[in-house]
Every structure is written in C-alpha cells, then in structure tokens.
C-alpha positions as CSV (number, residue, x, y, z in Angstrom):
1,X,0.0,0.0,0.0
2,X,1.8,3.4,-1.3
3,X,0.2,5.7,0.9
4,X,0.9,4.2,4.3
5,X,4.2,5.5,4.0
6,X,2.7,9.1,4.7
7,X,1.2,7.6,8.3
8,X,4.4,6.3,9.0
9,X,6.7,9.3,8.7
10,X,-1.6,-13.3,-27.1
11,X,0.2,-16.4,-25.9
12,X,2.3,-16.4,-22.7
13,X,6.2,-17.5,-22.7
14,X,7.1,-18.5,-19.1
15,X,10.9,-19.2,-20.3
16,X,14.1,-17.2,-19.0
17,X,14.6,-13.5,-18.5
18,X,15.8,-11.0,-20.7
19,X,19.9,-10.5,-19.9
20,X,19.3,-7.4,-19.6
21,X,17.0,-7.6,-16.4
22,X,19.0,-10.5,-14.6
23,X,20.8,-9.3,-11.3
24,X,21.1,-12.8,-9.2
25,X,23.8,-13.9,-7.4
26,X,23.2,-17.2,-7.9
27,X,22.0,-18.7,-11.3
28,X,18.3,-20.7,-11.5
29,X,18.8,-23.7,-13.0
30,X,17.4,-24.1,-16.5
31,X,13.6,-25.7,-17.0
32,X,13.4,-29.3,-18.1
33,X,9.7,-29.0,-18.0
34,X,7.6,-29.2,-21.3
35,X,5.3,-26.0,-21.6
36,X,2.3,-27.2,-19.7
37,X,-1.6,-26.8,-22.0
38,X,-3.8,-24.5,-20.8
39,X,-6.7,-26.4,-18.6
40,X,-10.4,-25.3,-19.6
41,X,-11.9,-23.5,-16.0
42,X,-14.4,-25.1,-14.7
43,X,-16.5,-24.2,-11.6
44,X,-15.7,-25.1,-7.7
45,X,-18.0,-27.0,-5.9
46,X,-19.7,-25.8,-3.2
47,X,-17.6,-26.7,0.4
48,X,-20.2,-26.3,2.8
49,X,-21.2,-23.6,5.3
50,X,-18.6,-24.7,8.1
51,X,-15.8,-24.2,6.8
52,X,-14.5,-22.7,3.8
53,X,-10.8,-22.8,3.7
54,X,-11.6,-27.2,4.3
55,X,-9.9,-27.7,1.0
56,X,-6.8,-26.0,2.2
57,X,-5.5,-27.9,5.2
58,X,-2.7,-29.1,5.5
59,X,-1.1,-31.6,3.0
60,X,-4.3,-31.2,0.8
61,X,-1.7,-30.4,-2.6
62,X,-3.6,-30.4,-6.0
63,X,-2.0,-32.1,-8.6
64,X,-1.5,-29.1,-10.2
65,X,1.3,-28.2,-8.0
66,X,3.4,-31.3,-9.1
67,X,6.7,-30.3,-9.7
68,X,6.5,-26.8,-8.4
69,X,10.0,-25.9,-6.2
70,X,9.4,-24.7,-2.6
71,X,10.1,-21.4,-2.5
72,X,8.9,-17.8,-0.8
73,X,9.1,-15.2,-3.3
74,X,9.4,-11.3,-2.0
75,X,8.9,-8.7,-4.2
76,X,10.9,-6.0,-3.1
77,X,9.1,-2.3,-4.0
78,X,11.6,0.1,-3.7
79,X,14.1,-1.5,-5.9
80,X,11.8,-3.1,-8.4
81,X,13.2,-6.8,-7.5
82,X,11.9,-10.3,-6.1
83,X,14.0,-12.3,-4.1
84,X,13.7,-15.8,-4.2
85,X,14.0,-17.7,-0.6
86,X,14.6,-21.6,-0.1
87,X,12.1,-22.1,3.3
88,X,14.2,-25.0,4.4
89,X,17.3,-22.8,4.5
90,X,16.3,-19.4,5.1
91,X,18.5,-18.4,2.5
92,X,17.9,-16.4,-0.7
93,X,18.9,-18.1,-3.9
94,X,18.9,-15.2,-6.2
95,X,16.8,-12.0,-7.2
96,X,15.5,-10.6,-10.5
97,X,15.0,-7.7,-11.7
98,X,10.7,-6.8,-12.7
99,X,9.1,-3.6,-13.8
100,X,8.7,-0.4,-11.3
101,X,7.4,-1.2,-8.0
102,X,6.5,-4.4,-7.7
103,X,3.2,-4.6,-4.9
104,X,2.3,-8.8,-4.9
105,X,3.4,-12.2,-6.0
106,X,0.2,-13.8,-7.1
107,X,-0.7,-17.4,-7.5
108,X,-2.8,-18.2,-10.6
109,X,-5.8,-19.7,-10.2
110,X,-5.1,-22.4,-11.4
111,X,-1.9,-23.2,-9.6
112,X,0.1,-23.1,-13.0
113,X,1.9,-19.8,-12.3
114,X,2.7,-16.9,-10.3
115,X,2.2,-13.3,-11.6
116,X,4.3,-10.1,-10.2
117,X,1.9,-7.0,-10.2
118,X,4.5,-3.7,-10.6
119,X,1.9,-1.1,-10.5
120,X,4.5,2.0,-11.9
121,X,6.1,2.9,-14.8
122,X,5.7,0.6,-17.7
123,X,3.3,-1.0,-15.4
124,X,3.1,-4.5,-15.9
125,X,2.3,-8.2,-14.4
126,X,5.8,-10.8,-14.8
127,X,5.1,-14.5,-14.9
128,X,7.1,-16.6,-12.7
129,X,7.1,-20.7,-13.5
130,X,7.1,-22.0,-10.4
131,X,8.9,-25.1,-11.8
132,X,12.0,-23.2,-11.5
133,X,11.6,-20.5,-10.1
134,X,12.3,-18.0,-13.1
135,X,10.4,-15.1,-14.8
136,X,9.0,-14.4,-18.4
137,X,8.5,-11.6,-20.4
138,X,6.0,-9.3,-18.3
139,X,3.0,-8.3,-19.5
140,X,2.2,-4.7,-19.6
141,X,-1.0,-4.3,-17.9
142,X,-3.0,-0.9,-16.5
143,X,-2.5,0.0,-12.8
144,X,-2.0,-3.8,-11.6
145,X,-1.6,-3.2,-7.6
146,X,-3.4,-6.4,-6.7
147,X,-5.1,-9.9,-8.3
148,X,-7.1,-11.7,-8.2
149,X,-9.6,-14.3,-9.9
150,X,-13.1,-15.3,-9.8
151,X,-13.8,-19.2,-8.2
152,X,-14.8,-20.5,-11.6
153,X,-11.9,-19.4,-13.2
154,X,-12.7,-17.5,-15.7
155,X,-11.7,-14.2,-14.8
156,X,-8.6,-12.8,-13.5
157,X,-9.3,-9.2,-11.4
158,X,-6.9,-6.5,-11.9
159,X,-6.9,-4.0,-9.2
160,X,-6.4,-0.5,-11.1
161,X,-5.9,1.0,-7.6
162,X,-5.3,5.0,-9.0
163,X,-8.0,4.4,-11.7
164,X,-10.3,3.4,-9.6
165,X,-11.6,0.6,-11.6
166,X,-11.7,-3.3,-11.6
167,X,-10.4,-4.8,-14.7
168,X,-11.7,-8.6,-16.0
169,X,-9.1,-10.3,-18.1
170,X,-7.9,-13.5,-19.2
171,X,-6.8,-15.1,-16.8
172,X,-4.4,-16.7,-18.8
173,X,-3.2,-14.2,-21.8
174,X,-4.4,-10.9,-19.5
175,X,-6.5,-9.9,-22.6
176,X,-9.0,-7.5,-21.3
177,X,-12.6,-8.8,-21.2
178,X,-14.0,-5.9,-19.3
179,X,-13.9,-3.4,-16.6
180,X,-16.0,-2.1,-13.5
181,X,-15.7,1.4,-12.2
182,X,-16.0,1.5,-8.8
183,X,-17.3,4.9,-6.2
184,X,-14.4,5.0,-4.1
185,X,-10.7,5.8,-4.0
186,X,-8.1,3.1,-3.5
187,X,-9.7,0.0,-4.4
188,X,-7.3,-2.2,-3.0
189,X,-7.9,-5.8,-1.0
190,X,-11.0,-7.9,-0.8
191,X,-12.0,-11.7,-0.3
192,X,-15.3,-13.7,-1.9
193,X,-18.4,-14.9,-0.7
194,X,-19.1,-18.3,0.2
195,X,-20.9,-18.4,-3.3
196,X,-18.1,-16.6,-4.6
197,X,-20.7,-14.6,-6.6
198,X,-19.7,-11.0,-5.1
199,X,-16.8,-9.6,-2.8
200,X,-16.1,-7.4,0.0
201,X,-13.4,-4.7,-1.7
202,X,-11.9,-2.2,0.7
203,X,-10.9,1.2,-0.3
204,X,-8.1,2.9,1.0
205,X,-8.1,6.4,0.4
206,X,-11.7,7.0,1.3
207,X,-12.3,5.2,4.0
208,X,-15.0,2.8,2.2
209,X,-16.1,-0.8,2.2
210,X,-17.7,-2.4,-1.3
211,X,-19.7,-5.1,-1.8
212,X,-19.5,-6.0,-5.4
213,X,-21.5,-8.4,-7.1
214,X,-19.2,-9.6,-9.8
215,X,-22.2,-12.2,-11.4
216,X,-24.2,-8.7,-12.1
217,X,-21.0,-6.9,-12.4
218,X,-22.3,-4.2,-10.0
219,X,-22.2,-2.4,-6.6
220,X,-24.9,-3.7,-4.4
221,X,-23.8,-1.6,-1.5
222,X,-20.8,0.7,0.8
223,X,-20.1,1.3,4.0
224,X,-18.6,4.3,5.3
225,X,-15.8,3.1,8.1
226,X,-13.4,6.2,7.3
227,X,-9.5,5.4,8.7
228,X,-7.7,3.3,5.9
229,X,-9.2,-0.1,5.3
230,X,-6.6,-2.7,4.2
231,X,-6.9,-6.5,3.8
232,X,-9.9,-8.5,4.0
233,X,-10.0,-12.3,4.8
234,X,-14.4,-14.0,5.5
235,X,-14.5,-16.3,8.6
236,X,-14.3,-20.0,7.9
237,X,-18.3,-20.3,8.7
238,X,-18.9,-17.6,5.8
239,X,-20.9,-15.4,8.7
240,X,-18.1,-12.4,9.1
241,X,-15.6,-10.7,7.3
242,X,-12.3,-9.4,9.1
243,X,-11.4,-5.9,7.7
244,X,-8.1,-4.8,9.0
245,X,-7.7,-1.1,9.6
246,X,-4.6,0.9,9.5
247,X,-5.5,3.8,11.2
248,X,-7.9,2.6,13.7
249,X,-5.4,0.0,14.6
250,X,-7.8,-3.0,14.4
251,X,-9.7,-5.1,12.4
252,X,-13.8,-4.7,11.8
253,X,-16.3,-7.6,11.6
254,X,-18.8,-7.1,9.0
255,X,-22.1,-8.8,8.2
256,X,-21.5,-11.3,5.6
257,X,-25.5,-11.8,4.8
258,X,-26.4,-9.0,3.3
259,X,-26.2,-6.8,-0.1
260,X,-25.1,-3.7,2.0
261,X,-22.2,-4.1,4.3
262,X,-22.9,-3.7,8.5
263,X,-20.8,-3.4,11.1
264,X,-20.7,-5.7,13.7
265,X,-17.8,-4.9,15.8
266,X,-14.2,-3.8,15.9
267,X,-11.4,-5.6,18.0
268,X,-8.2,-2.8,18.6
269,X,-5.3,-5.2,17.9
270,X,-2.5,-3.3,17.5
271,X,-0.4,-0.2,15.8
272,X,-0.9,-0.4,11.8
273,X,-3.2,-3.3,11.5
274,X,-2.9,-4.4,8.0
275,X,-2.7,-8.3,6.8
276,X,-4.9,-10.9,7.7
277,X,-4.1,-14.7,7.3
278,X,-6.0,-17.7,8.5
279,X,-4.4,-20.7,10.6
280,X,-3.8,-23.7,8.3
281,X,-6.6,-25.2,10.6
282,X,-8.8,-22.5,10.2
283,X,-9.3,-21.9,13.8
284,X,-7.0,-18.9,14.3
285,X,-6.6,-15.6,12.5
286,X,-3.1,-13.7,12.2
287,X,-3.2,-9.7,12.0
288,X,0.2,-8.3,11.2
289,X,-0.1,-4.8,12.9
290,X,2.2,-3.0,11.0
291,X,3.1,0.2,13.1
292,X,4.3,-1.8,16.0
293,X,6.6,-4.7,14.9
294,X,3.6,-7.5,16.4
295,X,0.6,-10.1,15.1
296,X,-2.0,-10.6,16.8
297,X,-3.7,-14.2,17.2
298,X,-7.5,-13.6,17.1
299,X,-9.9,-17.1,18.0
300,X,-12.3,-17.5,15.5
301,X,-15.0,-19.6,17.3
302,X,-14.9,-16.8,20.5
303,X,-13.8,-13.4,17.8
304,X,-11.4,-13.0,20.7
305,X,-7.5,-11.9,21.3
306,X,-5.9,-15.0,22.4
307,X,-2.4,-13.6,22.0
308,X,0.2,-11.3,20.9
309,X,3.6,-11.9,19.5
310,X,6.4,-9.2,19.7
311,X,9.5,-9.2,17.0
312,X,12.3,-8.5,18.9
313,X,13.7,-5.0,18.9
314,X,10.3,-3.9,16.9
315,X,9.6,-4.2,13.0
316,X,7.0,-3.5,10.0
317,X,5.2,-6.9,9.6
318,X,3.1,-6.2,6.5
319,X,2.2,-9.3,3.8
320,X,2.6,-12.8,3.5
321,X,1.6,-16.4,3.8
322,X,1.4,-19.2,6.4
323,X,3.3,-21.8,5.3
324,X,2.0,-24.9,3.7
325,X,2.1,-27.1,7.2
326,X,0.4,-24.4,9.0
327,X,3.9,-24.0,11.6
328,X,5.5,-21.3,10.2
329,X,4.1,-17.4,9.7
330,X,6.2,-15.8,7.0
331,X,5.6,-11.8,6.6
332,X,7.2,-9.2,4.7
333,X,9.2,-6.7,6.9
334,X,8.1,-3.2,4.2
335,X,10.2,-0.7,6.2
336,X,12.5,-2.9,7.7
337,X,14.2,-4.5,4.0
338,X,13.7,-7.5,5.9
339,X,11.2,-10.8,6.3
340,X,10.1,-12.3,9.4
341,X,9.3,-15.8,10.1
342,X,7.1,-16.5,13.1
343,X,6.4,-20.1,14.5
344,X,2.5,-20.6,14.5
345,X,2.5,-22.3,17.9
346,X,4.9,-20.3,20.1
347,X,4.9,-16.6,18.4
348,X,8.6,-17.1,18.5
349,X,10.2,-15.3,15.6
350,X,12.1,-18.0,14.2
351,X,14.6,-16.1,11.8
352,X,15.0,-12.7,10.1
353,X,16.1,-12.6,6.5
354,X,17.8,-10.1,4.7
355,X,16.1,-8.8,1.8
356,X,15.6,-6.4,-1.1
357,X,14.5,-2.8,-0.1
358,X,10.4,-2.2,0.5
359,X,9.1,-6.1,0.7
360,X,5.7,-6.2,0.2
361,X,3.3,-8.9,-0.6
362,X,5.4,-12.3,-0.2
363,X,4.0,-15.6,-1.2
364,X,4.8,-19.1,-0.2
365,X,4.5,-21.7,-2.9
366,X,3.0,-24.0,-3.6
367,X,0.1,-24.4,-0.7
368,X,-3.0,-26.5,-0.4
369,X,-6.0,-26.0,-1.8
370,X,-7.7,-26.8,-5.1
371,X,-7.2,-23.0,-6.7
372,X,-6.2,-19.7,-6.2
373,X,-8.3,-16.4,-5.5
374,X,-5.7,-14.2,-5.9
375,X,-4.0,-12.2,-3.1
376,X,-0.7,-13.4,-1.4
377,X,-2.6,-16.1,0.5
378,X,-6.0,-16.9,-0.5
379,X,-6.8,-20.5,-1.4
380,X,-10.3,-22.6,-1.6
C-alpha cells in the first residue's frame, strides 16, 4: 500500500529473463519441463457452510502443484526486484530484476503460475514458473496493484488502484474482457463470498467498504468506516468478514449476509493493522499490525485476542503467507528490507532474512488447496 508510508513518517512465454533484467547472485537452474496446456476453467463445488478454507489444510496439494520448487518469493518495492528464498534454508537463492514497483506475487488460479503486479512505470504483471523459479517476459498491464480471480476461473481481477476501476481479463493471456468502475478511491484488498458470486473490496483512500456483485457486475452496497481499510479475509463459517484497519489499529467484523455491508464490531489489535491470514486449521486468525513490529492471534470460534507476538527489537510486519504445514508465519518486513518468520505455535520469531528494499506482498508456494483467489494467500 503506497500511501501508508505518509502515516508512517496473445500467448504467454514462461521461459528465462531477458539478460538485460537478470541481477542474481546465484543462477536458476534451467527448465526441463515441457510448456504445460492450458486447462479449460471449470467451476468449484460448493464446500459447505462450516468451513470454507476445508480444501486448504494441511497436506491437501492439487495435482496441479506437481513439480513446483518450494520457495517464498518477495517482491521488493523500492528497488523493483523479487527475491527468491529456499524455506528449508532461510536463505535467498537469487533475485530478479521486474518492472517499477512491484506490490504482490500472485498465484494463478489455477496453480500453473505466479504473476508479479508492478503497478508503476511501464506498469506491468511478470510471470514466474514455479517449476524453476524463473520469470517471463511481463505483460504490460493498466494499474495492476493487486489480483485476483473469480472461483470458476474464468476471470482474472486487476486491481487499477489510481483508476479506480476493476479490470476482468484472461486469466491466462491478461487480454482485457472488461472493466467495472468503482465509487471509491483506492480500491485495494477484498475476499469472496461463500458463493463466490460478489466480494467485500476495501478502499483505502476514502475510508469505504464495497460489496461487489461480480455475477451482475455491480455495486450492491458501501459502507462508510473512514481510517484506511486494508486487507480483507471472511471467517471459515462464511458469517463475518475481518477488515483490518490501518489507522484505527484494528480489524472490523462485518455482516457477511447482506447486499449492504454492517458493522458488527471492531477488536483494537495493535499499531498499523494491515494483513490478515488464516491458521492452516482455520481456527485462528493472524493480523500483522504493522506500526508496531507484532501479530495478533484472534480465536475464530470466540472473535477473541488469544495472544500477541512481539519481534524482537520492533519491526513493520506487512504481507505474507502461512506456510503450507500451517507451523510457520512468513511476513514481509516493508520498512525494515527484511522478512520475518514467526512459528505458528509459540509466536517465537524463528529467523529474520535479509532482503531487497520495501518487501511487500510475499508468497509461499505452492500451498494447499484446489485453486487460487488471488491475493498473497488466499486458497479454496
């Protein structure tokens, strides 16, 4: 997110990258795989009303994921790089360079590949084969600060944060399909229904709440909250989403029932709250609060603080991913050049790596789950 700095002080080749972009320390080993066909997107079933994240547990891999390397990928803003981290070793294998501020690494939704959304400049999203780790020629592409993609698959959701606009594309070729204006300024994060037929979209810069219904490709309703709404992540029963706020220093629960958003509540959690990533259980929800080096562990059966985890010496804990066995947290460090890596049971911060400059939205891959929605984290 750009502005929290101000509160704070046709076909697709997923091959090599240009020489003239390369800046690793350590060469990626070439791709043995054969280019992989493009699957037809069909829709998700249905998982139930109890838990929505129950394809996502632990272990649960799709197929799809076969072959993919292990690896956290960081993309670092303020020097227009992603490092790429082995999660065994804690070590970073090499960088790359990608177009002018790169915001997110984004898993596909259909597990095949990562995108990197650089949102300045020539403005672009970067493929990344997760078979080895190594870009392909980006894609220029409007405004790209987030992604993500509708459940069936068939559309891939450019956030045009400074247009103010959502734009549908392939999500394969990023040809544009079409496009949504939207009331508000600073589109930014947002999660799905249970039906996954509309969203709750937060906007940044003007303090607003959306609920979108993509099917009708319209706004049902808004909700004024004011402060600076950042991510969004729906309760495993489908009855609340979490909206974390980075100047009220919390996260809001919202009615999830409704065309027009309510308010429910608001929980203070701590200085800068900002991400928002579910345990691999889906009992417990993490909230990075940003402005005071801590995550917060909220309960989701009681929507109650059941702890609070400190980094050492403070930090910036922004984006990121639990890993695929649910024991680590990883998280982006955005003014600290750094990222953190939290154990899930203790809170213990289990190492700190050294990192390109600005981190933001990191991404663990592969993880369960049957597909992508888009985000840094967000699988079904």
């Amino acid at each position: 997110m750009r502005a929290a700095a101000l509160l704070l002080a046709g076909g697709l080749l997923i091959g090599g990258l240009p020489g003239s972009l390369a800046t690793s320390s350590a060469k990626p080993p070439a791709s043995t795989t054969a280019k992989r066909p493009t699957p037809k997107p069909t829709a998700p079933r249905p998982t139930g009303p109890l838990n929505i994240y129950a394809h996502a547990r632990a272990g649960m891999f799709s197929p799809a994921v076969k072959g993919a390397l292990t690896r956290v990928y960081v993309p670092n803003g303020k020097d227009n790089t992603v490092s790429v981290i082995d999660p065994h070793t804690f070590k970073v294998l090499w960088t790359f360079k990608v177009d002018k501020e790169p915001q997110h690494v984004v898993p596909s939704h259909d597990l095949k590949r990562l995108w990197v959304a650089s949102d300045q400049g020539r403005q672009s999203l970067t493929p990344i084969d997760p078979a080895t780790s190594r870009p392909g020629q980006a894609v220029p592409t409007l405004d790209p600060y987030n992604l993500y993609f509708t459940p069936d698959g068939r559309h891939a959701v450019v956030v045009a944060e400074n247009e103010q606009k959502l734009d549908f594309v392939d999500p394969h070729t990023i040809k544009p399909q079409f496009s949504l204006k939207v009331p508000c300024k600073g589109i930014n994060h947002m999660d799905f229904s249970p039906s996954g037929q509309s969203v709750l979209a937060a906007c940044e810069f003007s303090g607003d709440l959306l609920h979108i219904d993509f099917a009708g490709r319209k706004v049902m309703g808004s909700l004024h909250i004011g402060g600076m709404p950042q991510d969004v992540k729906l309760s495993p029963d489908g009855q609340v989403y979490y909206v974390a706020d980075m100047m009220a220093n919390g996260v809001y629960l919202i009615d999830a029932s409704g065309p027009v958003p309510k308010k429910l509540g608001f929980i203070a959690t701590g200085k800068g709250a900002h991400g928002l990533y579910p345990s691999r259980d889906a009992t417990r929800l993490f909230i990075s609060n940003r402005g005071e080096g801590s995550v917060s562990v909220l309960d989701f059966a009681t929507r109650k603080l059941i702890a609070k985890w400190k980094i050492p010496g403070g930090g910036s804990p922004d984006m990121g991913s639990v890993s695929p066995d649910g024991k680590q947290l990883w998280l982006s460090g955005r003014y600290s050049d750094v990222v953190y890596v939290f154990d899930t049971r203790s809170g213990k911060v289990l190492k700190i790596i050294k990192v390109g400059k600005g981190p933001h939205g990191l991404t663990y891959f592969p993880q369960p789950g049957r597909y992508s929605l888009g985000h840094t984290d967000n699988y079904r």
